[in-house]
BALO-933316 format. One record per residue: residue in one letter; x, y, z of N, C-alpha, C in turn. Coordinates in steps of 0.1 Angstrom, whole numbers, padded with zeros to 4 digits, always signed. Layout:
<rs>
AXYZXYZXYZ
...
</rs>
This chain:
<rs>
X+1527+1010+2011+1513+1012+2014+1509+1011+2029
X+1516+1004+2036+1515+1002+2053+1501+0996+2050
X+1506+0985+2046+1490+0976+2054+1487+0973+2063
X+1478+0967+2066+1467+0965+2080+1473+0948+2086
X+1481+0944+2073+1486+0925+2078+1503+0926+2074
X+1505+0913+2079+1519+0916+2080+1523+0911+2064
X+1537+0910+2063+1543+0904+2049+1540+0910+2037
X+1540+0927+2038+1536+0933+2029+1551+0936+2020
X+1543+0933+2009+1559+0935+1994+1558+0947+1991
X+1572+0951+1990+1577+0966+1988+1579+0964+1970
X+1576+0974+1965+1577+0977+1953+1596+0982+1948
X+1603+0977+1940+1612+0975+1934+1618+0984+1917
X+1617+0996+1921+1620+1005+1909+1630+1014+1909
X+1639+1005+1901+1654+1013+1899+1648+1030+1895
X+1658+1036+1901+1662+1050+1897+1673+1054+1887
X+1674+1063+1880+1683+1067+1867+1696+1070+1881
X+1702+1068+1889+1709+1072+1898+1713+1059+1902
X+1709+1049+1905+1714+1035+1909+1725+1031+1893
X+1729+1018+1903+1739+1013+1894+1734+1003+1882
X+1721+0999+1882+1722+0992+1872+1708+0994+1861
X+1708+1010+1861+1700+1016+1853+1706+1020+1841
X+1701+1012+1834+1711+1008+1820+1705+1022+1808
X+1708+1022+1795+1703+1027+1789+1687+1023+1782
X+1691+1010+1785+1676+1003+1778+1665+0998+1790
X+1671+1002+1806+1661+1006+1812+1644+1008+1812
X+1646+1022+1806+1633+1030+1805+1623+1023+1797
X+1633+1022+1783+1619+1017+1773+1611+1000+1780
X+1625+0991+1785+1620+0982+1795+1604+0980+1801
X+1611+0992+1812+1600+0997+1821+1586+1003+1817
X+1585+1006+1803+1576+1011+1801+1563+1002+1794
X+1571+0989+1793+1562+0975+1791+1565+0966+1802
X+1573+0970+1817+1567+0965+1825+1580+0955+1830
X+1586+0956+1826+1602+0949+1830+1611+0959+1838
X+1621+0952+1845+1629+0957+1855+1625+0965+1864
X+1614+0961+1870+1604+0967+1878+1598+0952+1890
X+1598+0949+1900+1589+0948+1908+1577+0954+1916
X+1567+0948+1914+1556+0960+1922+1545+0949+1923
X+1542+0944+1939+1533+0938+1941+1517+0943+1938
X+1510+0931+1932+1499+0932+1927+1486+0941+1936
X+1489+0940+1943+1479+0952+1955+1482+0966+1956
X+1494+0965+1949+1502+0981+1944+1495+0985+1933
X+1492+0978+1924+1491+0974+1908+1471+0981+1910
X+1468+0979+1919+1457+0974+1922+1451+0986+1930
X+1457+0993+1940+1458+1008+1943+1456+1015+1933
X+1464+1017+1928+1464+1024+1915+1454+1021+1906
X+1447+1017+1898+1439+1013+1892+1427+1018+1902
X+1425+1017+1913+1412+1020+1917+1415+1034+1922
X+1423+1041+1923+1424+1056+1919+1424+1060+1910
X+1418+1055+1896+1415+1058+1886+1401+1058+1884
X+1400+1047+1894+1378+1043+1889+1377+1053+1901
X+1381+1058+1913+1381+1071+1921+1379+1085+1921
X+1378+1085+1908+1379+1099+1902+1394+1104+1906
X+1405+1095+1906+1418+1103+1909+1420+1101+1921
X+1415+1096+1934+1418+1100+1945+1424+1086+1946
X+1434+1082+1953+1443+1072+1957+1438+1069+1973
X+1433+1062+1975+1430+1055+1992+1439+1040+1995
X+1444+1043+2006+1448+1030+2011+1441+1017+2012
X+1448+1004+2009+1436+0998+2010+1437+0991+2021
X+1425+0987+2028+1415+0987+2037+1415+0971+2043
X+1418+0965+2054+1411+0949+2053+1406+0949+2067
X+1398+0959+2077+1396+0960+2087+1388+0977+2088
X+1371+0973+2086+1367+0986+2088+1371+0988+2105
X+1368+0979+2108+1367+0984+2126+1372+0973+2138
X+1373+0973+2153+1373+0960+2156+1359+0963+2168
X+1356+0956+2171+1350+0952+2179+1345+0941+2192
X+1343+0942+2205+1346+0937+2216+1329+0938+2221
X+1325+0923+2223+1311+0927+2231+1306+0934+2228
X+1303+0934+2212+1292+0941+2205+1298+0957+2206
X+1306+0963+2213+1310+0972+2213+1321+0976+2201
X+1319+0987+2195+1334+0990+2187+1340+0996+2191
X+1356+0992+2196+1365+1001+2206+1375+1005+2195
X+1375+0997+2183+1384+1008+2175+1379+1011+2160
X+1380+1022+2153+1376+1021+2140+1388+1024+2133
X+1385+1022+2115+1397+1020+2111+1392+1032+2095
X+1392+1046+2092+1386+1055+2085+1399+1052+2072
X+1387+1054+2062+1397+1055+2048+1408+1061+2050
X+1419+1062+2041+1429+1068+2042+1431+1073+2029
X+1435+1087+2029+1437+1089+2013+1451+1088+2012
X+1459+1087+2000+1472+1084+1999+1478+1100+1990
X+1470+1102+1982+1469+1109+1971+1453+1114+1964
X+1456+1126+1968+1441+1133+1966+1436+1138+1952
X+1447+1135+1948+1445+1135+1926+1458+1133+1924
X+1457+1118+1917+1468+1111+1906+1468+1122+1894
X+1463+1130+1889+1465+1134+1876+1455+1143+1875
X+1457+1149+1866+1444+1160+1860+1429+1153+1861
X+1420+1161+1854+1413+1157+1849+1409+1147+1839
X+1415+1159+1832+1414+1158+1815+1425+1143+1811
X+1438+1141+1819+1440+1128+1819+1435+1117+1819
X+1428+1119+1836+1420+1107+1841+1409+1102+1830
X+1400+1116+1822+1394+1111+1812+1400+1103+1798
X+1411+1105+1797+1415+1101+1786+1419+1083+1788
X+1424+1080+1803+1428+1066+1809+1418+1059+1808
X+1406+1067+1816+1392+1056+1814+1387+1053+1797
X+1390+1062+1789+1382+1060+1773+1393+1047+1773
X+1404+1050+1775+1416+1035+1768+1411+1024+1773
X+1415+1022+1788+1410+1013+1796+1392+1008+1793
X+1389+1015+1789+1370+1008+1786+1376+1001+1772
X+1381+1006+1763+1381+1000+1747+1390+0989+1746
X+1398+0988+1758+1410+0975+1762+1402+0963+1760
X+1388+0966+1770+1376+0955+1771+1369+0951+1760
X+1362+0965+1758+1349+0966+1742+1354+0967+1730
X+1368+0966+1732+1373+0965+1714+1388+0958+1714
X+1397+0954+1724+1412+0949+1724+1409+0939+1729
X+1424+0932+1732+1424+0918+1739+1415+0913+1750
X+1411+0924+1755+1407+0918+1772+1388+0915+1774
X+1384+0912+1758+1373+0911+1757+1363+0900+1764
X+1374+0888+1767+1368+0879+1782+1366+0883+1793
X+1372+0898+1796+1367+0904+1809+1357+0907+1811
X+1354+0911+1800+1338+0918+1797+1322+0913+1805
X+1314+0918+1802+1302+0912+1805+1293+0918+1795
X+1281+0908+1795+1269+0913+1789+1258+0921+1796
X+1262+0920+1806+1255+0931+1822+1255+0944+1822
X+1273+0946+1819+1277+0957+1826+1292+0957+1816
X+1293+0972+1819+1311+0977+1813+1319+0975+1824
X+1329+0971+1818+1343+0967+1822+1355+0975+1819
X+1363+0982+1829+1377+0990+1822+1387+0983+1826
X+1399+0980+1821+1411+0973+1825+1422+0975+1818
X+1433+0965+1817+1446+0963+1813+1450+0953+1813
X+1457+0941+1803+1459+0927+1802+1475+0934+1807
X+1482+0921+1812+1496+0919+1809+1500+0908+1809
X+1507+0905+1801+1518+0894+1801+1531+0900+1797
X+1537+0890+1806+1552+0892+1809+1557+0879+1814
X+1571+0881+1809+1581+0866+1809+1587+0870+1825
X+1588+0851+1833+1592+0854+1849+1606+0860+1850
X+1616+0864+1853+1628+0863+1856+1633+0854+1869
X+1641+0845+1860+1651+0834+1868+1663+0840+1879
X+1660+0849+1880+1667+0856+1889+1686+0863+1878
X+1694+0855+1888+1706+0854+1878+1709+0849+1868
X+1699+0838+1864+1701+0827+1850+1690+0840+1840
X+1684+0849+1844+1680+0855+1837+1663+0850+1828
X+1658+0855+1817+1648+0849+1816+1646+0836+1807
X+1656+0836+1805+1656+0821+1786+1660+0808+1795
X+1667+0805+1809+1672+0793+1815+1659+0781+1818
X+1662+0774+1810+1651+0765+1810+1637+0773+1803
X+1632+0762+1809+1614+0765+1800+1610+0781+1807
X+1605+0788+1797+1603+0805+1804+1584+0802+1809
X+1587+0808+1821+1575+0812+1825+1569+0822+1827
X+1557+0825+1828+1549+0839+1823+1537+0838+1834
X+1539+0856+1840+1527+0855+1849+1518+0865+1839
X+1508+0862+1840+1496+0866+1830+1487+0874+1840
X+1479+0883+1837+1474+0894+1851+1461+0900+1840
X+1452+0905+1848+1447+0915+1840+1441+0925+1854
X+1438+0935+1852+1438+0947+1866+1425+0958+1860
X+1413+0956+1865+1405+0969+1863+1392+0967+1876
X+1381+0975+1867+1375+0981+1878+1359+0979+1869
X+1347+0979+1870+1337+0980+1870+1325+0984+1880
X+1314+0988+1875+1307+0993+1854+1318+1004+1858
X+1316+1009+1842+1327+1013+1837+1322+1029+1844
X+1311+1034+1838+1300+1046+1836+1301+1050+1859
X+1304+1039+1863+1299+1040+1877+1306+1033+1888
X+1317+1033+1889+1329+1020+1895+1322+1021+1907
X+1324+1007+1910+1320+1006+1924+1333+0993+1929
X+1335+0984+1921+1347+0978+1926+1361+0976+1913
X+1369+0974+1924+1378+0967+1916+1387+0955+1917
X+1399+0950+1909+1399+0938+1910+1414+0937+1900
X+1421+0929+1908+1431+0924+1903+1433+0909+1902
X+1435+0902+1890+1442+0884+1890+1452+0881+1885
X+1465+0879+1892+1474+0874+1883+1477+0858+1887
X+1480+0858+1874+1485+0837+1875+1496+0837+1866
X+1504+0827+1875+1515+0823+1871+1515+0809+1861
X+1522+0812+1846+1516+0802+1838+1531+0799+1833
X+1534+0779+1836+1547+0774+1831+1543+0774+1815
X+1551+0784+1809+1550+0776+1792+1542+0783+1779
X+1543+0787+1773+1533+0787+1759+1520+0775+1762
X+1508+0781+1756+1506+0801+1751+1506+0807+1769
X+1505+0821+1765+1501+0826+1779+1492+0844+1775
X+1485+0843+1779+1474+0852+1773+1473+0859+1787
X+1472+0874+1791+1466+0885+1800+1448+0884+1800
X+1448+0885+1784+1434+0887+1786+1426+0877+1784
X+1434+0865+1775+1422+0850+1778+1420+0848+1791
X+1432+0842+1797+1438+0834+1811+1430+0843+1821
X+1440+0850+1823+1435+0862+1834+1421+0873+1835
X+1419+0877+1819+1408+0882+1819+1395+0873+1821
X+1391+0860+1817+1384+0856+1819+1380+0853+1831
X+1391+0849+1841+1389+0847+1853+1380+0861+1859
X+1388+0873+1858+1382+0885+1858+1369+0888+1856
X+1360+0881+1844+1351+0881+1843+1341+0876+1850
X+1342+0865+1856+1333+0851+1863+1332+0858+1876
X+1348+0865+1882+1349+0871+1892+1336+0882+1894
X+1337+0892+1884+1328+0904+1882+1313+0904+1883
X+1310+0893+1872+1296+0890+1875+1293+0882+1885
X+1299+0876+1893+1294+0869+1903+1291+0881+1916
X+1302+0891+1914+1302+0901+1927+1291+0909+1924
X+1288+0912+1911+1279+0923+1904+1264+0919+1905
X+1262+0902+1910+1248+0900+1908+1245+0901+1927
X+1254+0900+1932+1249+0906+1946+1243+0915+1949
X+1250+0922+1938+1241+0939+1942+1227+0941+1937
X+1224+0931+1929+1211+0933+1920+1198+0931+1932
X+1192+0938+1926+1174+0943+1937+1166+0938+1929
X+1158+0928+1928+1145+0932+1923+1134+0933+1932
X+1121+0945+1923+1112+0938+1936+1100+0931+1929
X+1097+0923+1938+1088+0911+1934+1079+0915+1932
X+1074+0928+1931+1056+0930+1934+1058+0928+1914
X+1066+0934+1908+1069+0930+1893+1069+0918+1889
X+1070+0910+1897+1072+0897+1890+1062+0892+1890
X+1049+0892+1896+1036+0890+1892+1020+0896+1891
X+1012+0892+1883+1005+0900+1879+0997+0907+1898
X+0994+0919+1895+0990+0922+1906+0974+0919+1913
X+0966+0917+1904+0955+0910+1906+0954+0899+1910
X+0968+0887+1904+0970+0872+1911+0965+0874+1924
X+0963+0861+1929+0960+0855+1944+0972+0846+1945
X+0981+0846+1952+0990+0838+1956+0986+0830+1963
X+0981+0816+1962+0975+0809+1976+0988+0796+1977
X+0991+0800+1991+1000+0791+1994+0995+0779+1999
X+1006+0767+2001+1004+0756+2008+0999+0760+2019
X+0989+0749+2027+0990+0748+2038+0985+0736+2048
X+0992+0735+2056+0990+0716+2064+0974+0719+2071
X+0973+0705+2072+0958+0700+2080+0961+0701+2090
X+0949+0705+2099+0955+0708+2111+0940+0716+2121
X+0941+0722+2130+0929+0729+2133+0924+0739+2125
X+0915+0736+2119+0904+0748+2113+0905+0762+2117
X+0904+0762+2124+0899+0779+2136+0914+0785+2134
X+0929+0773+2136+0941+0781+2136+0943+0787+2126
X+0939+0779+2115+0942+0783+2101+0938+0791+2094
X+0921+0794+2101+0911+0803+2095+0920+0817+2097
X+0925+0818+2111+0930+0832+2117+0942+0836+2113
X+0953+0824+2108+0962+0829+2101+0960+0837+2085
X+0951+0827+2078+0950+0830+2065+0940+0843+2064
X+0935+0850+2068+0931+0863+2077+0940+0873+2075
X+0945+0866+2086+0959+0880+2091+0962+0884+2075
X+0971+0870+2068+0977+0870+2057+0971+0878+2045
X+0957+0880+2047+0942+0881+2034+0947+0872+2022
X+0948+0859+2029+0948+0852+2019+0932+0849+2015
X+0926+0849+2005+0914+0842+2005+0912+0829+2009
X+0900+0824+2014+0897+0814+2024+0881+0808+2011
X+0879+0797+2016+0866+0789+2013+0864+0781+2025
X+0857+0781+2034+0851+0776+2046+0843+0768+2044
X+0846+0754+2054+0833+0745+2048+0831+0736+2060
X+0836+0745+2069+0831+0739+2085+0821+0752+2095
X+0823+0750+2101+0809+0758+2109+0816+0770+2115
X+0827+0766+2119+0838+0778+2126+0834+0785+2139
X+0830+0774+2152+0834+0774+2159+0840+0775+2169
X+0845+0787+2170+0859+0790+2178+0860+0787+2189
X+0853+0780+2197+0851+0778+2213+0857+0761+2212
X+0853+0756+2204+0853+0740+2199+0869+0739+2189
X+0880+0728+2189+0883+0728+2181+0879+0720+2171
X+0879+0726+2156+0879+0715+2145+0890+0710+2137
X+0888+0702+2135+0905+0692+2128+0898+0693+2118
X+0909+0693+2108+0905+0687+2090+0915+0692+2083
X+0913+0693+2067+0925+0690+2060+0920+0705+2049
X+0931+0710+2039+0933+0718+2033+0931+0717+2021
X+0928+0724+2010+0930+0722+1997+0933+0737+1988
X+0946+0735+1981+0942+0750+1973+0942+0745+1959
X+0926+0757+1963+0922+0761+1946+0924+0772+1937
X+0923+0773+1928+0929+0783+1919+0933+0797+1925
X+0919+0800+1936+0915+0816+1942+0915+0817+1956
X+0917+0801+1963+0914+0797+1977+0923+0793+1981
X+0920+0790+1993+0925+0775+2003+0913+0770+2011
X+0905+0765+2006+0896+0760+2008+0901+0750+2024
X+0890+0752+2036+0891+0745+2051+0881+0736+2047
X+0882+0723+2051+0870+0714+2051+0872+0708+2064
X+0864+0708+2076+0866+0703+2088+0861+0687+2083
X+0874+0675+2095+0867+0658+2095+0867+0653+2106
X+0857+0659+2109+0858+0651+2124+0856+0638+2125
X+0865+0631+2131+0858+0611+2132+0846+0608+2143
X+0843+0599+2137+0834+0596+2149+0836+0593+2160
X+0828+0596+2170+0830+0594+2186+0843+0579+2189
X+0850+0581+2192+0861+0565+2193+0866+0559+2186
X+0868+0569+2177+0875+0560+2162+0887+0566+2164
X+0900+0564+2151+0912+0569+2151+0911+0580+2137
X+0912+0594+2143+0914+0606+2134+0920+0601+2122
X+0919+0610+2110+0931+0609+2099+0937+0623+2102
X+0951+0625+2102+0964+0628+2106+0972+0629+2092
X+0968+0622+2083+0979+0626+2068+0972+0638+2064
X+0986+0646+2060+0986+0663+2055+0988+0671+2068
X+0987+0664+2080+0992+0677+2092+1009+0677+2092
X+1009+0687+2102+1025+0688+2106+1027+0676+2123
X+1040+0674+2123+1040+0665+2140+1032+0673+2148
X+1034+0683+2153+1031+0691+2163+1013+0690+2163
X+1006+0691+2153+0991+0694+2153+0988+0675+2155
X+0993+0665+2145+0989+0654+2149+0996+0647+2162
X+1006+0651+2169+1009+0645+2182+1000+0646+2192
X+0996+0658+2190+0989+0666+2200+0972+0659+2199
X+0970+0661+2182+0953+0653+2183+0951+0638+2187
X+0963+0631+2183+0964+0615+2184+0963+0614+2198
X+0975+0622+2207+0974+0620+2223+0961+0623+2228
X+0956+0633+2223+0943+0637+2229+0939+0626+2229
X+0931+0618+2223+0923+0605+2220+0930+0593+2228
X+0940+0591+2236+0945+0583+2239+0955+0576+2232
X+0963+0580+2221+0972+0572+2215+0984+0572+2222
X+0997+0568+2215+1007+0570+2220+1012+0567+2206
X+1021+0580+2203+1027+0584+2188+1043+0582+2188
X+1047+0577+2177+1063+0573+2176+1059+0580+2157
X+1069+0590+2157+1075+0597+2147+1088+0593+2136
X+1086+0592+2124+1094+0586+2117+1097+0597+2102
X+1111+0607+2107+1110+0614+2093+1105+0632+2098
X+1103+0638+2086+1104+0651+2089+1096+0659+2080
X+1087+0666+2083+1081+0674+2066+1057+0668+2077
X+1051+0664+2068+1043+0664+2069+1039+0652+2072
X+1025+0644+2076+1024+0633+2074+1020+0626+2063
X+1030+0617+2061+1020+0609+2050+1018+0598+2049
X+1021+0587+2061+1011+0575+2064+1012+0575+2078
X+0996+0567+2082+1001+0565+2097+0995+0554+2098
X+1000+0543+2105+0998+0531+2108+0988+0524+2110
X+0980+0528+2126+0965+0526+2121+0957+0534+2113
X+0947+0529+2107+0939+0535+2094+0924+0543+2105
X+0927+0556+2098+0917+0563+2105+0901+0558+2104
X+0898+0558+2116+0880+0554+2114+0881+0539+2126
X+0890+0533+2125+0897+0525+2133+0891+0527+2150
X+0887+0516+2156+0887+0518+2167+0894+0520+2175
X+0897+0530+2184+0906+0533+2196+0908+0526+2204
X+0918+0519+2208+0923+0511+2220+0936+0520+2226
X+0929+0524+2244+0933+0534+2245+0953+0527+2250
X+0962+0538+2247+0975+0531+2249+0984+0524+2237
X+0976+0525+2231+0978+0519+2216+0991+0528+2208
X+0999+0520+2204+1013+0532+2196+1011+0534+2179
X+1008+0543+2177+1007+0546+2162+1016+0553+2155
X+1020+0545+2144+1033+0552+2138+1032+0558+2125
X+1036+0569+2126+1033+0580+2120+1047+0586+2106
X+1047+0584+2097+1059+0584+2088+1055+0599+2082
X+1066+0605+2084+1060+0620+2077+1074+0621+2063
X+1070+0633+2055+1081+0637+2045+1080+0651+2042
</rs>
């Protein structure tokens, strides 16, 4: 295949011309013995079938790039421009779909989406001790492609399993499955205007803080507003928030001349800023909003005074 990385495995398939192409060879080979063929081989193939036939190289580098610049690209490669007929290709995908929705490999499946594939299992070979030397081991695989109606990916897992039982389509297919739907829900869109009634008013949170800022954001937003200060924009007003079923209701509080503001329900930034104003000096504790502060609003101001502020 000439990959893109190094330590790429060459595929291993005696010919009726070599020396140790026996008579019982073929039938062998035709469940998958006396054969090496790495799984990305295995895997090629199969997605020249969800391809409509066309065989492409596979890919682990669309492009490179330097300083935002792309100095090289890396274009599909076809290998093979039709594996087979048509009329073939149709008859692989009907087997391959029923492998899922009616054979063994029914763990591959999903309740989402169709699935087409192929289980295998097969016994390891011990090289020269052959396959029975000691305990036999079994790599278990299953290889397809999904939705079935519409391929968009595909997907190979094989696992190496010491021992009885060893299952293609429990083992391997299920893994296959977890695999699928997890890649398949990436792709999913919804749009939200569906997910709630369209007449709703969504009224979001919002911190205490200046009146006039808040009035102008929730504006911009058209969020609905309930005003219950004078609105002032030359003046700032401080006060706190409330949402009601249809609103967010502003209620400006202003303290009296020399007292200490209330500050619970703002963010740091709006109460740092109103505490200093007034002469405080503020020490921060935590993150999120406030929700106590040390001296109790209404409090007389002593100017220099450190007030500590715990937010969450």
């Amino acid at each position: 295949l000439h990959l893109q990385i190094p330590g790429e495995g060459k595929p291993n398939i005696k010919g009726p011309k070599e020396r140790y192409f026996a008579k019982t060879t073929l039938p062998w080979m035709s469940i998958g013995y006396e054969t090496q063929v790495p799984p990305i081989n295995i895997l090629t193939f199969y997605n020249a079938i969800a391809n409509n036939g066309v065989m492409v190289r596979p890919k682990f580098v669309k492009a490179a790039v330097k300083d935002g610049e792309v100095v090289k690209e890396y274009p599909t490669e076809v290998i093979n421009p039709k594996i087979c007929s048509d009329h073939t290709l149709t008859q692989i995908r009907e087997i391959l779909r029923k492998v899922v929705s009616q054979g063994l490999a029914k763990p591959a499946g999903s309740k989402q989406f169709s699935v087409s594939g192929k289980t295998g299992t097969a016994q390891i070979s011990q090289g020269a001790a052959g396959y029975k030397s000691g305990r036999v081991n079994y790599l278990v695989s299953f290889c397809g492609y999904f939705p079935s109606e519409a391929p968009k990916y595909s997907c190979i897992v094989s696992i190496q399993k010491p021992g009885l039982p060893a299952s293609g389509g429990l083992m391997a297919g299920s893994v296959f499955g977890k695999i699928a739907e997890r890649v398949y829900a990436k792709d999913l869109r919804f749009d939200i205007r569906s997910a709630i009634d369209s007449t709703t008013n969504v009224i979001p949170p919002v911190k205490a803080g200046e009146m006039n800022e808040a009035l102008l954001v929730l504006n911009d937003l058209k969020v609905p507003v309930q005003k219950q200060f004078s609105g002032q924009k030359k003046k700032e007003q401080w006060g706190h928030t409330q949402a009601a079923p249809s609103a967010v209701i502003l209620q400006d509080q202003e303290p009296a001349s020399g007292t200490v503001p209330s500050v619970v329900g703002m963010g740091a930034k709006d109460a740092v800023y109103l505490l200093e104003s007034k002469g405080l000096k503020v020490r921060l504790n935590g993150v999120g909003r406030v929700r106590n502060q040390s001296i109790a609003s209404g409090s007389r101001i002593v100017k220099g005074q450190t007030i500590a502020l715990t937010l969450r």
